[in-house]
C-alpha positions, -999 to +999 in steps of 0.1 A: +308-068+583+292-082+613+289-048+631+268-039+599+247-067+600+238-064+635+232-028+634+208-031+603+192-061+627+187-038+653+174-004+633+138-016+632+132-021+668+147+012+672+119+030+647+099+047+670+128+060+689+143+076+654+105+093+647+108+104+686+139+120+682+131+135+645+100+150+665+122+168+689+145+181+670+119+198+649+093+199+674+091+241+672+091+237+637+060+215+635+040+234+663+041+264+644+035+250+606+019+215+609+003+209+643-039+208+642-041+235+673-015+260+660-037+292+660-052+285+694-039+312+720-028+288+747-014+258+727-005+230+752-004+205+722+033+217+709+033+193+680+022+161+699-008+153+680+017+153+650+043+127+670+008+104+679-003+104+643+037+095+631+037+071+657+007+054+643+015+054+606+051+037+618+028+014+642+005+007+606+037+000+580+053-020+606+025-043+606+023-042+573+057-051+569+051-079+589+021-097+573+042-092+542+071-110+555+045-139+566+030-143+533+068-140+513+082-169+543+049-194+533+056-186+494+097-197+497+085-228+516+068-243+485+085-265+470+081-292+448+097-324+448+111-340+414+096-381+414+128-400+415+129-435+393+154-462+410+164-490+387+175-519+402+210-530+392+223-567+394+243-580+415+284-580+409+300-614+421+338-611+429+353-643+412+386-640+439+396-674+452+388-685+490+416-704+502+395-723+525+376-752+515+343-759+540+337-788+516+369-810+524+384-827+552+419-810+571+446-832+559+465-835+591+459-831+631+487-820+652+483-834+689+511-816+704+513-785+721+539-758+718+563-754+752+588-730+754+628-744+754+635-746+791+669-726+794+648-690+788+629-700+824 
């Protein structure tokens, strides 16, 4: 699957290549049937004005291809945005009890300290 995907990446910048190599292979063919200069005696042409004007119509759709692609990129980027309404919800008070009191006094001091028993030193 990725092979395929980078290969059908890849085909476009290879266009002109593929009409090159279409040319060559039937380059004797197009000489003698298509080309502008075929019934001249000494034909150094072969079938090249044929590849120039293939090149350009490739040259022509790939540009067209392009500002097609532009104008279908700034289309998909519209977009509209739905107007939200918020409503405010009240606030939930827990009812658990707090078992400290900040409002009363502690009930008893301890003015000792902890020390260890003496027979574990």
């Amino acid at each position: 699957m990725i092979i395929l995907l980078s290969f059908m990446l890849l085909v476009p910048s290879f266009g002109s290549f593929f009409v090159y190599t279409s040319f060559k292979l039937n380059q004797e063919e197009i000489s003698k049937t298509i080309c502008v200069q075929r019934k001249m005696l000494f034909n150094s042409c072969n079938g090249r004005c044929e590849l120039q004007k293939s090149l350009k119509k490739y040259a022509d759709n790939e540009k067209k291809m392009q500002n097609n692609l532009k104008e279908k990129v700034e289309v998909v980027y519209i977009q509209n945005t739905p107007i939200l309404n918020f409503k405010l919800v009240a606030l939930i008070e827990s009812k658990a009890k707090n078992f400290a009191f900040p409002d009363n006094k502690p009930v008893s001091v301890s003015n000792a300290t902890f020390r260890p028993p003496s027979f574990f030193i």
